[in-house]
C-alpha positions as CSV (number, residue, x, y, z in Angstrom):
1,X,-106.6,39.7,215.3
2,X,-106.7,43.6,215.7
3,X,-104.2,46.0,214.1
4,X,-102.7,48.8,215.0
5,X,-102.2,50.8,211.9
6,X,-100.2,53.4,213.4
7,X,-97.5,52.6,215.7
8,X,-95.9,54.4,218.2
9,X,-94.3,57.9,218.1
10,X,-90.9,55.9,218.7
11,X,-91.8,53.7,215.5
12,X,-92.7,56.8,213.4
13,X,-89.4,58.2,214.3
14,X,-87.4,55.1,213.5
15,X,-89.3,54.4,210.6
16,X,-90.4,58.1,209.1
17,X,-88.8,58.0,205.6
18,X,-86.8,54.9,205.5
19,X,-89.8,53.0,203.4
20,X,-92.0,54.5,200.8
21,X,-94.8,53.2,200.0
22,X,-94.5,51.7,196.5
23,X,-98.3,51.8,195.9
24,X,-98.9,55.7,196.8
25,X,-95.4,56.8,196.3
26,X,-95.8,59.4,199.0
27,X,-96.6,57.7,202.2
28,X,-94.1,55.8,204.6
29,X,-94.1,52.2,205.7
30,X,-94.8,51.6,209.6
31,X,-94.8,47.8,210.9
32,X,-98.2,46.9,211.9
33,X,-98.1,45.1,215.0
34,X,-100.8,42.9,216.1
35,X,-101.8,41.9,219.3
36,X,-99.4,39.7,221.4
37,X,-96.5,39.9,218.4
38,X,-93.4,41.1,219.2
39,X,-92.1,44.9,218.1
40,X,-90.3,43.5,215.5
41,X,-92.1,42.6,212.4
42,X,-91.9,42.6,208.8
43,X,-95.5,42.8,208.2
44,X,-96.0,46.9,207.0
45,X,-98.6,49.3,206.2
46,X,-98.9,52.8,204.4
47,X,-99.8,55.4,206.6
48,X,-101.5,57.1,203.8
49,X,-103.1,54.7,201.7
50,X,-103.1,51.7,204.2
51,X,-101.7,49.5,201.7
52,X,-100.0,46.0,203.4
53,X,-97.3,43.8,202.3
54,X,-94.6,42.2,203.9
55,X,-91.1,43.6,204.1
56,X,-88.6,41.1,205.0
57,X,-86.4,43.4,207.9
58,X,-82.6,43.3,207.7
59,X,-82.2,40.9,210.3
60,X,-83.7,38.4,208.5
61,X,-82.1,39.4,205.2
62,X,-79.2,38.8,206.9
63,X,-79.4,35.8,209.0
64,X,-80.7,33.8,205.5
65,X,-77.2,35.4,203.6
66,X,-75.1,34.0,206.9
67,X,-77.1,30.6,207.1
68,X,-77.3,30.1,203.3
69,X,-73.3,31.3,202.6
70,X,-72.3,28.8,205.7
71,X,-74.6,26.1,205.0
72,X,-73.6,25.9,201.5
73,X,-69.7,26.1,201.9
74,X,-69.8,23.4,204.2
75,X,-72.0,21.1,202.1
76,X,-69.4,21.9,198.9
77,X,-66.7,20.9,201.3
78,X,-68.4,17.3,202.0
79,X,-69.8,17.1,198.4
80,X,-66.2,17.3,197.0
81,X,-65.0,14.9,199.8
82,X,-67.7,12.4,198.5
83,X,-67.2,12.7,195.5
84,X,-63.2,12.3,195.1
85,X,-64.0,9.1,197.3
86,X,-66.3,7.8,195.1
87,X,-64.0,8.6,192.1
88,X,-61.2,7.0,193.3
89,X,-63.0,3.9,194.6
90,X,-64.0,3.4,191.3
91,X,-60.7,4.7,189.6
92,X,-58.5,2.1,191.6
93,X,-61.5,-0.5,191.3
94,X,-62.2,-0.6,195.8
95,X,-66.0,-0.3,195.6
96,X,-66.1,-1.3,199.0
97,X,-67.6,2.4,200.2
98,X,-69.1,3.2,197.1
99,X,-72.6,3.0,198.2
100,X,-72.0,4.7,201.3
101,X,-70.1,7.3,199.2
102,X,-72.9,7.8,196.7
103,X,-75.4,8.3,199.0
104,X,-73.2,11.0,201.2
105,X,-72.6,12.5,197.7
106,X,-76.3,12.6,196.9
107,X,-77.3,14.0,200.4
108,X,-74.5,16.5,199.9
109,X,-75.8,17.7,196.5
110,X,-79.4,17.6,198.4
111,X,-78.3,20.4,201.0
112,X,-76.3,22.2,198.6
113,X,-79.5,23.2,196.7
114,X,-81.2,23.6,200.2
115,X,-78.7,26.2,200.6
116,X,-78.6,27.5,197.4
117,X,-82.6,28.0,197.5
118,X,-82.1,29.6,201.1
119,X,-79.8,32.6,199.1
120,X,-81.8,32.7,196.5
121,X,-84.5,33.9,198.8
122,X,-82.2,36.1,200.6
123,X,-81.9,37.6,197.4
124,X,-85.0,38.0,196.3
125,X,-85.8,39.5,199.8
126,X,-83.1,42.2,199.2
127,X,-84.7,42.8,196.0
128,X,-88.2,43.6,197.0
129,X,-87.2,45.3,200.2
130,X,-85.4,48.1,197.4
131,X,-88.5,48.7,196.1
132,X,-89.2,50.8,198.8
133,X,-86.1,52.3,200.0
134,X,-86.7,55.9,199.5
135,X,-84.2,57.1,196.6
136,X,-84.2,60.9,196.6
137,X,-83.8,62.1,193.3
138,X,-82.8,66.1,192.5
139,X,-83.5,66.7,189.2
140,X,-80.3,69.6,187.8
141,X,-82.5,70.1,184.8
């Protein structure tokens, strides 16, 4: 596969500033497209150093925060169902769900870590996307 290193003039426009280059610290970060993928991208390159890396976009940023938030509210919700069922099966001495309920509970706990991982890579996707946010510093010295 063939890339273009340098987009566009509508890219360089959209993009022109909005992602420093981490490696150079002077160049900006243009998505590199390659043939037959979409526009959108999150695969970038330096335009003065041609350093790569991949730069999750905000869309995906925040479709993972919205999936992972949702996901995991809705698992706590059936976790804590679950679990009170189980408790009080076993409280009032009715094991007749308890296996169903224990296995429910364990599935529960199962996609609540799913979800959990899921924001926990959202996060670390907002992390390393601010490492090359340009912050423009004025020094008053």
């Amino acid at each position: 596969m063939q890339q273009d290193s340098f987009p566009s003039s509508v890219f360089k426009q959209k993009y022109k500033g909005k992602l420093i280059c981490k490696q150079c610290k002077s160049g900006s970060m243009f998505p590199a497209i390659q043939e037959g993928e979409p526009e959108y991208t999150d695969n970038f390159i330096c335009e003065n150093c041609q350093y790569h890396d991949t730069i999750p976009t905000q869309d995906i940023l925040l479709n993972q925060i919205i999936t992972g938030a949702s996901g995991f509210v809705f698992s706590l919700c059936l976790l804590i169902t679950h679990l009170s069922g189980l408790f009080s099966g076993i409280q009032h001495g009715n094991m007749k769900h308890a296996l169903q309920d224990a296995g429910l509970t364990t599935l529960s706990t199962v996609f609540l870590l799913g979800f959990l991982y899921i924001l926990y890579r959202a996060y670390l996707g907002i992390k390393h996307r601010r490492e090359y946010i340009s912050t423009k510093v004025t020094d008053s010295t």
